[in-house]
C-alpha positions in Angstrom: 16.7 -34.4 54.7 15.7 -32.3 51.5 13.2 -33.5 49.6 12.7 -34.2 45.7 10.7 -32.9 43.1 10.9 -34.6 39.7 9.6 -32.5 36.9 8.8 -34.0 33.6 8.2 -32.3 30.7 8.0 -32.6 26.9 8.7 -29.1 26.4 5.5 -28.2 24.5 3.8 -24.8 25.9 0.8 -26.6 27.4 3.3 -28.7 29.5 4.4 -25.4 31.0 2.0 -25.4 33.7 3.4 -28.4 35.2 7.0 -26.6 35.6 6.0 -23.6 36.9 3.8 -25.4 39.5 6.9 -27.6 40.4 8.9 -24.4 40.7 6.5 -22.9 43.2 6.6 -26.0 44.7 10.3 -26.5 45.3 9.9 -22.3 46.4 7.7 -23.1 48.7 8.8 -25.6 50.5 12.6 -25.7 50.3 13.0 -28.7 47.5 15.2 -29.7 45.2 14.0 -29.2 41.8 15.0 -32.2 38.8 13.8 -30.9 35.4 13.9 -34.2 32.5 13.1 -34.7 29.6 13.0 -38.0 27.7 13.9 -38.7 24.2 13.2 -42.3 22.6 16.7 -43.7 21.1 16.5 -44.5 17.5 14.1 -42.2 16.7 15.3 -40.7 13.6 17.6 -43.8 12.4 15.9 -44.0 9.2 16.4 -40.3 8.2 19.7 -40.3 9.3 20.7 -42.9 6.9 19.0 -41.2 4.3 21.8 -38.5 5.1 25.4 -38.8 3.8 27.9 -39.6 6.4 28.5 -35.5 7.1 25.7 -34.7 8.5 25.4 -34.0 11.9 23.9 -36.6 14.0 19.8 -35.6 14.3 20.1 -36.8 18.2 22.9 -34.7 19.4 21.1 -31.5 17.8 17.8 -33.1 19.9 19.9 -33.3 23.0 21.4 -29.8 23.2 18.0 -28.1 22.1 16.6 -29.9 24.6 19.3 -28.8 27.3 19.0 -25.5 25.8 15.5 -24.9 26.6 15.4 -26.9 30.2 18.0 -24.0 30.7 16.1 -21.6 29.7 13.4 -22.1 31.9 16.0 -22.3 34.8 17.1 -19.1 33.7 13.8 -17.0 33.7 12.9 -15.8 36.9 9.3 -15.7 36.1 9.3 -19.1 36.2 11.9 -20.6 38.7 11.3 -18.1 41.7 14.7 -18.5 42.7 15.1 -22.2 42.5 17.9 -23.5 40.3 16.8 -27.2 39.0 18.9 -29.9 38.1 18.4 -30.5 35.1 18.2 -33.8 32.8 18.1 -35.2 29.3 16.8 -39.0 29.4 17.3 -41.7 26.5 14.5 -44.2 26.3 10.7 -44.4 26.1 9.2 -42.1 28.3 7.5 -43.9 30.6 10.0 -46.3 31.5 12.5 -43.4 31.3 10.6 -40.7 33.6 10.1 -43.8 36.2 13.3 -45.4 36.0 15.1 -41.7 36.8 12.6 -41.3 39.6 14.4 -44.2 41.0 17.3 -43.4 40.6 17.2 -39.8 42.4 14.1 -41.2 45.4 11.7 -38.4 44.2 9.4 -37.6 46.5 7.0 -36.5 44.1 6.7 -36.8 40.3 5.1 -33.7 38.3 3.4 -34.4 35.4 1.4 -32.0 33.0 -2.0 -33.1 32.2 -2.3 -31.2 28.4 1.7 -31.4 26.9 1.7 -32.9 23.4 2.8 -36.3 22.5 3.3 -38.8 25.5 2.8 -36.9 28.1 -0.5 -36.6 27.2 -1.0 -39.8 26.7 0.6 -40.3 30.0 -1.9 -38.4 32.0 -5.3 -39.3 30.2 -4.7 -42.6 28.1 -4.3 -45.9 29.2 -0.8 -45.7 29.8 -1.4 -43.8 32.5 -2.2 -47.0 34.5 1.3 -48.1 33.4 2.9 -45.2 34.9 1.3 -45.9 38.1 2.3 -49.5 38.4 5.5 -48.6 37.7 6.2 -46.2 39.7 6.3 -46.0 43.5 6.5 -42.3 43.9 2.9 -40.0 44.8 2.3 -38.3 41.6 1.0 -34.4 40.4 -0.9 -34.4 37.4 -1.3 -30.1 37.0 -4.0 -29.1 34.8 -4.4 -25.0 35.3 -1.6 -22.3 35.1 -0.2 -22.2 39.0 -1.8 -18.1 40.2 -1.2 -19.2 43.6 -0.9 -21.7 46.4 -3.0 -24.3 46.7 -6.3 -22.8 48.4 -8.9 -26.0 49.5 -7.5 -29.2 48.8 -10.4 -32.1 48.2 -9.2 -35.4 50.0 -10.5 -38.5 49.2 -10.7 -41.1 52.5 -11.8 -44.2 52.1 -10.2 -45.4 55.5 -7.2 -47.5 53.7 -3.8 -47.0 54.5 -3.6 -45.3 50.8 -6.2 -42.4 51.6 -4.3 -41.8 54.9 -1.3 -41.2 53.2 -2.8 -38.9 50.8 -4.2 -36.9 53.6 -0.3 -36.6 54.9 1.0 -35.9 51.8 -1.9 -33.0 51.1 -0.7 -31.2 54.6 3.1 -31.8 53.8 2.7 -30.5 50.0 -0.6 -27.6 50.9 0.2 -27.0 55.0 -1.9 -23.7 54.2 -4.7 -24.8 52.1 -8.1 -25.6 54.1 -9.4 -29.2 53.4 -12.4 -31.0 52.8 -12.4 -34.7 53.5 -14.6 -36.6 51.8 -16.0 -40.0 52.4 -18.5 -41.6 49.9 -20.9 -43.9 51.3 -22.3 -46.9 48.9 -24.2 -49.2 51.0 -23.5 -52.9 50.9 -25.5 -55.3 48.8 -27.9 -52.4 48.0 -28.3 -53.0 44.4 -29.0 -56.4 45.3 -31.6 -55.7 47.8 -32.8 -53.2 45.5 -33.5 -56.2 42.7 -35.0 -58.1 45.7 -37.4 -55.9 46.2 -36.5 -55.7 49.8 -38.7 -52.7 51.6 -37.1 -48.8 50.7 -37.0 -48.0 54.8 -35.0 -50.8 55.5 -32.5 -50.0 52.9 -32.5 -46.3 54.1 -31.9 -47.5 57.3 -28.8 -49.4 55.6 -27.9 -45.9 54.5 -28.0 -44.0 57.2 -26.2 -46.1 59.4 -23.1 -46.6 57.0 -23.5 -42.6 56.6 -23.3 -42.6 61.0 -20.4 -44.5 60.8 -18.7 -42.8 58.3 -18.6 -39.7 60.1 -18.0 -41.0 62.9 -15.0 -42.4 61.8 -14.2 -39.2 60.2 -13.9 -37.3 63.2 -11.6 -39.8 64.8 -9.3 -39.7 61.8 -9.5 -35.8 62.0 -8.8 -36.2 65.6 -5.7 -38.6 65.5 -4.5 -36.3 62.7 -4.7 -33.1 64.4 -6.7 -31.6 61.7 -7.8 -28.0 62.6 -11.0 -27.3 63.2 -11.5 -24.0 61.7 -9.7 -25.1 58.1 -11.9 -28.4 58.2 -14.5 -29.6 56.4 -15.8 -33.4 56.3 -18.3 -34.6 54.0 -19.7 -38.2 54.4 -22.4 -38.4 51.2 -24.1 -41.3 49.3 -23.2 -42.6 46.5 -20.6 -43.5 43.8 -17.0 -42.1 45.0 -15.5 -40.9 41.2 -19.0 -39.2 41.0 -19.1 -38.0 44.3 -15.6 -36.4 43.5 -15.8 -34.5 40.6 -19.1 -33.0 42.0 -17.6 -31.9 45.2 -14.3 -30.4 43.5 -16.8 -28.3 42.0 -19.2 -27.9 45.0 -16.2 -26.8 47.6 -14.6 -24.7 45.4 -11.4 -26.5 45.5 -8.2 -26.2 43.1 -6.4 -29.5 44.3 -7.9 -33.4 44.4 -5.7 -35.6 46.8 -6.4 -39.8 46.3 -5.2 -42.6 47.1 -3.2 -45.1 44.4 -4.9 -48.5 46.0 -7.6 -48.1 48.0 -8.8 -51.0 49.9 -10.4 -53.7 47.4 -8.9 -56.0 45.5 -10.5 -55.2 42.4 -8.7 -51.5 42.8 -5.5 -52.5 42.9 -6.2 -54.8 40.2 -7.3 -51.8 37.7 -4.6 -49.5 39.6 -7.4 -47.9 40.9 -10.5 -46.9 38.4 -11.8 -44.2 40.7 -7.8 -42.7 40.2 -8.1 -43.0 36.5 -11.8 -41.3 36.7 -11.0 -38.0 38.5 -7.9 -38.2 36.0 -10.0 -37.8 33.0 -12.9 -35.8 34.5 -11.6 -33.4 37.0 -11.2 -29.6 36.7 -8.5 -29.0 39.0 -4.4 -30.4 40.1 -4.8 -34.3 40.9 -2.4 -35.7 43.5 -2.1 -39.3 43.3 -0.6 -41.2 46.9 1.0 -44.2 47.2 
């Protein structure tokens, strides 16, 4: 069955990146294309009735510019390498808009630009970013550079949890050809506390190293079971904080895509809809892919 791609753009240059990624996309992998574009009803109310009854209505002209230039973009083979999108004017707030028509067409994947004007800025690096995510059910591409090529190295962040395992899945289906880097970040249990209790340095290292052990360990089985190959493989298993450890390595490995997981596999993740999500969001250089 072909799969979805839902574009979403508030047509402001910046946002372009984000299309042009979701066209390469859809070229790349043989996938439908839905282009949209969301317009809040009753915007312009109060200058309309400031207008005499002959004036024509402020939303239909908002409507066909916006078709107009969704078109356009579907038009230029510069940017739509031969894909024709669907494409799609939405009334209502953005948010609820962009998710609800996500629904409504099972999108495999929502695009999203990370540096449009307006909401969709907000979208990718406010706080309603987190209601976006609990909205939706769909993975989610926040693009922040111009699209040059395929994706090259693809940084995967595992933490073990069902989440993390389908973003590894969903890097290989969306990137077959980019090499990968997995990495796991080890923070020791109770070693702040044991740290305050003055408890000896060597055992705590011994605490560390062990967890490090076992996390490659484990690594190497996932990579295993997954069929990962060897020669486009890298895994990582470091100390320390995992939105830290991140950033660093996206930088480290050289890598032009982030892949992690919506809820990892504590409570208090789910509860913030996952804080190291809305970290890498905000601090990254690179495309973010978000997994359910």
């Amino acid at each position: 069955m072909t799969q979805r791609i839902l574009a979403a753009t508030d047509l402001s240059a910046p946002s372009r990146h984000a299309i042009d990624r979701a066209f390469r996309l859809a070229a790349e992998r043989g996938w439908k294309l839905h282009l949209a574009h969301a317009i809040a009803p009753g915007m312009f109310n109060e200058i309309q009735a400031m207008l005499n009854g002959d004036a024509p209505s402020i939303n239909d002209i908002l409507v066909a510019d916006a078709h107009a230039r969704l078109q356009k973009l579907n038009d230029d083979p510069q940017h739509s390498r031969g894909v024709v999108a669907e494409c799609c004017i939405l009334s209502g707030t953005p948010i609820d808009a962009i998710a609800s028509h996500a629904n409504d067409i099972a999108a495999d994947l929502l695009v999203l630009g990370a540096r449009g004007e307006g909401f969709l800025r907000q979208l990718t690096l406010g706080s309603t970013a987190s209601r976006l995510l609990r909205k939706n059910r769909h993975p989610v591409l926040v693009v922040k550079q111009p699209p040059h090529e395929s994706y090259r190295r693809a940084l995967v962040a595992i933490d073990f949890s069902p989440a993390s395992l389908s973003a590894l899945r969903l890097a290989r289906q969306l990137a077959p050809d980019a090499e990968l880097v997995l990495l796991h970040a080890v923070e020791t249990p109770f070693e702040g506390k044991m740290q305050y209790a003055n408890i000896d340095p060597d055992i705590i290292q011994r605490y560390r190293t062990k967890a490090q052990i076992d996390g490659q360990r484990k690594l190497r089985v996932l990579a295993h079971d997954e069929s990962l190959p060897v020669a486009g493989t890298q895994l990582l298993v470091l100390p320390g904080d995992a939105p830290r450890l991140i950033v660093e390595q996206e930088q480290e490995q050289d890598c032009d895509l982030i892949v992690v997981g919506k809820r990892g596999m504590q409570l208090i993740e789910e509860l913030l809809i996952g804080s190291t999500t809305k970290h890498v969001l905000g601090e990254s250089q690179g495309d973010v892919l978000v997994a359910c």
